[in-house]
RODO-2510 file (C-alpha; in nm, 4 decimals, decimal comma):
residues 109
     n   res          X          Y          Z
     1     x     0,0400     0,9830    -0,9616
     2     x    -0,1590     0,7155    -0,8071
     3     x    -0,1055     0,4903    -1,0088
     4     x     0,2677     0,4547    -0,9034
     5     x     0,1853     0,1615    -0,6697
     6     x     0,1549    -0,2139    -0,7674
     7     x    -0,1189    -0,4574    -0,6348
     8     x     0,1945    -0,6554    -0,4495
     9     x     0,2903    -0,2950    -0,2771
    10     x    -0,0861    -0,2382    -0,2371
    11     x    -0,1445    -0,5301     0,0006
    12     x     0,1763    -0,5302     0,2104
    13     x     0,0649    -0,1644     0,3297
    14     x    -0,2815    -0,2782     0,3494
    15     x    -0,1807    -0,5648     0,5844
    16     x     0,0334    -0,2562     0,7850
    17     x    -0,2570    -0,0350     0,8014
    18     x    -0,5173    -0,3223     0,9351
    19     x    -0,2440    -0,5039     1,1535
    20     x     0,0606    -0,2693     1,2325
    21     x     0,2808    -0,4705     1,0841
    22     x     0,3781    -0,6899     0,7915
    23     x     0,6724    -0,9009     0,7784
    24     x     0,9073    -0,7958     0,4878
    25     x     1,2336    -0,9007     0,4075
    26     x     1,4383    -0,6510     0,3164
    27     x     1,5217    -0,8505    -0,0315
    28     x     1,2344    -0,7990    -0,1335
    29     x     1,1757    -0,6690    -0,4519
    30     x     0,9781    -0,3264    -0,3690
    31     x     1,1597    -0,2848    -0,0520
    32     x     1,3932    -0,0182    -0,1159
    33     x     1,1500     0,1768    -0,3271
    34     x     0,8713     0,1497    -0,0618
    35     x     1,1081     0,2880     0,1579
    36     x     1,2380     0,5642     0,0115
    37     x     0,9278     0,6638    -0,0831
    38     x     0,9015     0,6600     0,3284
    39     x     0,5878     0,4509     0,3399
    40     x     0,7466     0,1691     0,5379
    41     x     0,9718     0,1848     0,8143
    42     x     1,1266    -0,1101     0,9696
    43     x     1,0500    -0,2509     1,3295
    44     x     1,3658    -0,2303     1,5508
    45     x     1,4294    -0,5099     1,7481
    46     x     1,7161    -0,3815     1,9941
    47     x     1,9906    -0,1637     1,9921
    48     x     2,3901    -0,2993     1,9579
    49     x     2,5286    -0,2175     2,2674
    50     x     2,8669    -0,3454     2,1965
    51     x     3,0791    -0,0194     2,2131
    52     x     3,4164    -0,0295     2,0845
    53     x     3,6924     0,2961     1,9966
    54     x     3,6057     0,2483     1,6597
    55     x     3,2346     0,2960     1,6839
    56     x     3,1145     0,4823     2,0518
    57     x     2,7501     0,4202     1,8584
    58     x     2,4840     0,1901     1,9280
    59     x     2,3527     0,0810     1,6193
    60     x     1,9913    -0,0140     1,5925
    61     x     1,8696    -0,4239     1,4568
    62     x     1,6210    -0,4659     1,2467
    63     x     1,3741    -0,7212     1,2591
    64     x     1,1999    -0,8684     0,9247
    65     x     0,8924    -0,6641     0,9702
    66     x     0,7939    -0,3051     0,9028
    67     x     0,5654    -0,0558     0,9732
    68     x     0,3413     0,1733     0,7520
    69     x     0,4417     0,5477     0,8005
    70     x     0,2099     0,8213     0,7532
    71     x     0,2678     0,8930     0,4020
    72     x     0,2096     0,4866     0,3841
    73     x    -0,1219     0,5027     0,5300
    74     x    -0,1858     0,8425     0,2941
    75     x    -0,0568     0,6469    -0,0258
    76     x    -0,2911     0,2879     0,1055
    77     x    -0,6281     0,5047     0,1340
    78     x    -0,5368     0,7341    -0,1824
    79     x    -0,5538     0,4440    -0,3949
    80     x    -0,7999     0,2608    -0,2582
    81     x    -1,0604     0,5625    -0,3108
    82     x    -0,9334     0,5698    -0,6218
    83     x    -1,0186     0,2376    -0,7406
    84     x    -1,3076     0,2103    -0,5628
    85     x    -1,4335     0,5677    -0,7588
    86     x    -1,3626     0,4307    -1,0657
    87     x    -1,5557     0,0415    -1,0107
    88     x    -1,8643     0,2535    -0,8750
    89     x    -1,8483     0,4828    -1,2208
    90     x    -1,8410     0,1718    -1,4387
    91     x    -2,0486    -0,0197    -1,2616
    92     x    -2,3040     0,2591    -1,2794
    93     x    -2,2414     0,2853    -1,6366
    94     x    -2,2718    -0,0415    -1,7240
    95     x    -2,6352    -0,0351    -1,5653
    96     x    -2,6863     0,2874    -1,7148
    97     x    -2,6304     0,1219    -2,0505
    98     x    -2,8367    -0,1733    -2,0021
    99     x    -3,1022     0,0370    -1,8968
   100     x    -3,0955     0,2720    -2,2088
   101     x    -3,0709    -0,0531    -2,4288
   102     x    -3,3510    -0,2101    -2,2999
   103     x    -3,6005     0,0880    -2,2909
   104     x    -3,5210     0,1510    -2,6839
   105     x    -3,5620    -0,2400    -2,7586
   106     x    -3,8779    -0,2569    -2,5444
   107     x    -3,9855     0,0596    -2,7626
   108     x    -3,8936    -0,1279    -3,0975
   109     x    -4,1068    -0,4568    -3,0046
***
């Protein structure tokens, strides 16, 4: 559905599509459901390189900003042709209207 993104959502990917990134905190209230909808991912900073026994891994930081993925990107432009369709339909109909109502008053004077 296209509808399933909010005007708040809207312009944080807009502002990753235009500018690469957008700073996000990850308590942010659409965070997790941007991202697990994988149309953010966040910007890593460095990698923990403090090895221990207990975990041989190096674990990635995060910074405060993310990045629009593909499906992002996909999701930004599907819904802005979308709204832009429908203005351009009313917008034509609303002329459309006006027109038709002032050819049948011009015909009743």
């Amino acid at each position: 559905m296209v509808l399933a993104l909010n005007i708040s959502m809207f312009l944080k990917l807009r502002t990753c599509v235009r500018e690469g990134s957008v700073k996000m905190p990850s308590d942010y209230k659409h965070f997790e459901y941007m991202l697990s909808k994988n149309w953010i991912v966040p910007t890593i900073v460095y990698y923990n390189t403090d090895l221990n026994e207990d975990a041989p891994l190096m674990t990635p930081k995060y910074s405060n900003y993310v990045e629009a993925t593909r499906a992002g990107e996909e999701k930004y432009y599907s819904v802005k042709d979308f709204w832009i369709k429908w203005i351009l339909i009313f917008i034509f109909s609303f002329f459309g209207t006006c027109a038709v109502i002032t050819g049948i008053l011009i015909k009743l004077l």
